[in-house]
N, C-alpha and C positions, 0 to 999 in steps of 0.2 A: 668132428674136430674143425675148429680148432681156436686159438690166438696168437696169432704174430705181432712183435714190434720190431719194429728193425730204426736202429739208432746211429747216424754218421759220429766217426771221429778222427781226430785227424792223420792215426795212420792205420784205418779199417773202421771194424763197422762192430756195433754188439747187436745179433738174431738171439729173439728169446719166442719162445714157442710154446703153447701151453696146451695140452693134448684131449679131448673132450672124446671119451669114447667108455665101452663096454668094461667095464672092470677087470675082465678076464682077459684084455686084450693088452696087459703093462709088463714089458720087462724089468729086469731088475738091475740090468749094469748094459754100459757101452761095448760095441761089436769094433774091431779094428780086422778090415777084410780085404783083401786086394778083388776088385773088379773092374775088367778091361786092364789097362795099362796106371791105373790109378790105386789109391790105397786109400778107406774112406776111416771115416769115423761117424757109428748112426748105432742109434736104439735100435734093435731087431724085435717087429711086431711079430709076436707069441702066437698069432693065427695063421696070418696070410704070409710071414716071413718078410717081408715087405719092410719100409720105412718110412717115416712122416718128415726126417728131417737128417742131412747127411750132408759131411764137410770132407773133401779132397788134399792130397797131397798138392796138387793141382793147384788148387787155390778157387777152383768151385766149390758154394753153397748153395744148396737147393733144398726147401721144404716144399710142403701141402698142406691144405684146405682143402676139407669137403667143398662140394660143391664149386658154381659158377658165379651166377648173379642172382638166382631166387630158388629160394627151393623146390629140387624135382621132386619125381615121382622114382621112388626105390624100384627098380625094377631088374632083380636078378631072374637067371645067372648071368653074370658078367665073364669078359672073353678074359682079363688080367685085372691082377690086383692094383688099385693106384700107388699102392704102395711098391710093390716088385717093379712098375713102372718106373719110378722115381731112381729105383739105382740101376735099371735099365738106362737113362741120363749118360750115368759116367764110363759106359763104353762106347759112346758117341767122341767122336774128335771134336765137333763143333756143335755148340749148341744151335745156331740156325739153321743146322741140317739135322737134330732130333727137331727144334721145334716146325719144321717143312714139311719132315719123313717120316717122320714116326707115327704107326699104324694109330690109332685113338679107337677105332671102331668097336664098339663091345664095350668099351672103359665107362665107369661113371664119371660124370661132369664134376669136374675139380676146379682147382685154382694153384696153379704150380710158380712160385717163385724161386729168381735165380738170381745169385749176387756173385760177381765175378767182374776182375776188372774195371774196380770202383764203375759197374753198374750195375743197375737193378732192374731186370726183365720178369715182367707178370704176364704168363699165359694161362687163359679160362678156356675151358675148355665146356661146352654146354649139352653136348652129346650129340651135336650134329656140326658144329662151326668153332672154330680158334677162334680166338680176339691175343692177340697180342700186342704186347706195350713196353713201351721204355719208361723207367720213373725216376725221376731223377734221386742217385745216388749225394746228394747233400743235403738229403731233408729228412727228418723223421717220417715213419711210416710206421701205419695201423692198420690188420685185418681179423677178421673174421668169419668163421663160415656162416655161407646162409643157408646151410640146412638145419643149423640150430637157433641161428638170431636172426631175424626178422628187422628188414630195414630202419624199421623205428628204435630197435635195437641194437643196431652197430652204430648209431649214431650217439645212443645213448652211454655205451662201451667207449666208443672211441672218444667224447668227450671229456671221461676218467682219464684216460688216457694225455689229451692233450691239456687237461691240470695242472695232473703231476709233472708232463714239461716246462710248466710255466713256474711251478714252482719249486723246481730245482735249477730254474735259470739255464737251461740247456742253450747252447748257443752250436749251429750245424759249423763245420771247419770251415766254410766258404766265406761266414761272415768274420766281418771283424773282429768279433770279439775268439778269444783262444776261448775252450773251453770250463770249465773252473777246473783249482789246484786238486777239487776232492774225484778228479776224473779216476784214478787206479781205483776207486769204490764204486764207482759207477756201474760195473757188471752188477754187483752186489744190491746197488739201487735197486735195478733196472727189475732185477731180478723178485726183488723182495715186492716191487709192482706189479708182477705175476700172481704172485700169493696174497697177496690183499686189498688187488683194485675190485670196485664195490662200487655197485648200481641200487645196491638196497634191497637187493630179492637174490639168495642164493643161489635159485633157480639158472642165474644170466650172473652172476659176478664172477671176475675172472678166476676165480676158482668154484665150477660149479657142480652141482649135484640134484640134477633130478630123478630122487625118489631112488638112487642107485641105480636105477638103468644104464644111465648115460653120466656119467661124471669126470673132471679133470681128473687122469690117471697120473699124468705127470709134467714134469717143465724141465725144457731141454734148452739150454742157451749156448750158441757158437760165439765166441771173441775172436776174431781177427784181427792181427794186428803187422805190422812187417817182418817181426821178429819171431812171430809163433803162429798156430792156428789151437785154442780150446775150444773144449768142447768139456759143458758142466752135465749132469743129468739127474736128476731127482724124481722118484718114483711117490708118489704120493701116498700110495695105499700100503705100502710095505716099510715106510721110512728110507730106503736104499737109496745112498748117493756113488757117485760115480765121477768120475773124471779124466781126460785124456788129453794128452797135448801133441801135436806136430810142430818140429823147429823149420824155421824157411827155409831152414839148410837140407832139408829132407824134400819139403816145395818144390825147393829149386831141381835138385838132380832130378826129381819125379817128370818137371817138365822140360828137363834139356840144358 
C-alpha cells in the first residue's frame, strides 16, 4: 500500500487514502474502539488486526505506507505488525516521545504520517535509521508507497495528481484566494480522484490491480473540520460503504 492525498482547508484538512494490498486483507465496515485514553475511528485489517489509517477523539490522524524511500527486501518474520504499531501511536501522550521511543527494531520499513495541530509530521522509518520531518500543513500533499511504485512512478502518479489540482482551481487557506463556493463537494471530488486517477496502465493507476495478487481493496477518507471529525470508507471488492462521525464536542472533553 498504498495512496495518500492530503488537502488543506480552511477549518482542517481532507486525508484520502487508497489501500493497495492482498484481497483477503479488506474489511467491510468502520471499528469505533477506545485505545489508551483516546477513542478512534479505523478499518480493522482482517489479518494482522492492525490499521492503515485512524482518526482520534484527540484530534490526531495517522495513516501508513509500505515502505521508506525504495524498495526493500521482504524479510520475515517480523517482531509487530505496522499496522498494530500505528494504533500502538494513540497510547502515547506525545507524539515526539513515540516518534524518540518507540521500539522500530523487527518492524518493516514504512512511512508513517501524522496530522495534528494543523501540522503535518512524516516519519520513514528504513529498518535501521528514522528521518523525520515537518511538512507544511498549507499545501497539498502526494504519497505513495515504494514498494509498489517505482520512483519514475510516483512522479508519474503524483502528476495526475497535481492536474486535477490545477483544474479544479484549488487554492491552500494561506493564500489569498478563499477557496471556491463548491468546497462542501470537495470530499466528494477529492474522493471520486481516488477512483479514477489514471496513468494509462491499470497496473499503477490509482485504483489498481495486478493480476489480483495485489489490488486497491479499498479508500478511506478522514474530513476534519472544527465542528466534526469523518470518517468515509469504501470497500472496493464487496461494494460496502461505511461511515462515522465524531462531534468537537466529543474532541474537546476527550482532551480536557
Amino acid at each position: 500500500m498504498c495512496t495518500v492525498t492530503f488537502l488543506p482547508t480552511s477549518t482542517g484538512f481532507i486525508l484520502t487514502h487508497n489501500r493497495d494490498e492482498a484481497p483477503s486483507r479488506s474489511p467491510q465496515h468502520i471499528s469505533r474502539e477506545k485505545v489508551g485514553d483516546d477513542v478512534l475511528l479505523f478499518p480493522r485489517d482482517t489479518k494482522a488486526g492492525g490499521a492503515w489509517i485512524a482518526t482520534a477523539k484527540s484530534g490526531k490522524t495517522a495513516c501508513l505506507l509500505n515502505g521508506a524511500f525504495i524498495k526493500h527486501q521482504h524479510d520475515p518474520p517480523y517482531r509487530r505488525s505496522r499496522g498494530v504499531m500505528l494504533l500502538d501511536f494513540f497510547e502515547w501522550k506525545q507524539a515526539e516521545d513515540f516518534f524518540r521511543d518507540y521500539d522500530l527494531d523487527g518492524i518493516e520499513p514504512f512511512t508513517f504520517l501524522l496530522f495534528e495541530n494543523a501540522t503535518v509530521t512524516e516519519l520513514r522509518w528504513d529498518g535501521a535509521q528514522r528521518h523525520l520531518k515537518t511538512l507544511s500543513s498549507e499545501a497539498p500533499h502526494f504519497w505513495c508507497s515504494s514498494t509498489l511504485y517505482p520512483p519514475e512512478m510516483q512522479v508519474r502518479r503524483e502528476q495526475v495528481f497535481r492536474e486535477w489540482l490545477n483544474n479544479t482551481v484549488f487554492r491552500p487557506p494561506s493564500s489569498v484566494h478563499r477557496l471556491p463556493s463548491t468546497v462542501h463537494r470537495l470530499p466528494s471530488t477529492v474522493f471520486r480522484l481516488h477512483l479514477t486517477g489514471s496513468v494509462g496502465d491499470p497496473e499503477n493507476d490509482f485504483v489498481m490491480n495486478r493480476g489480483g495478487r495485489v489490488r486497491t481493496v479499498s479508500i478511506t477518507q478522514v474530513v476534519a473540520r472544527e465542528e466534526f471529525v469523518r470518517m468515509r470508507y469504501f470497500d472496493l471488492l464487496e461494494g460496502q460503504r461505511d461511515k462515522r462521525q465524531m462531534l468537537a464536542r466529543e474532541r474537546q472533553n476527550a482532551t480536557g
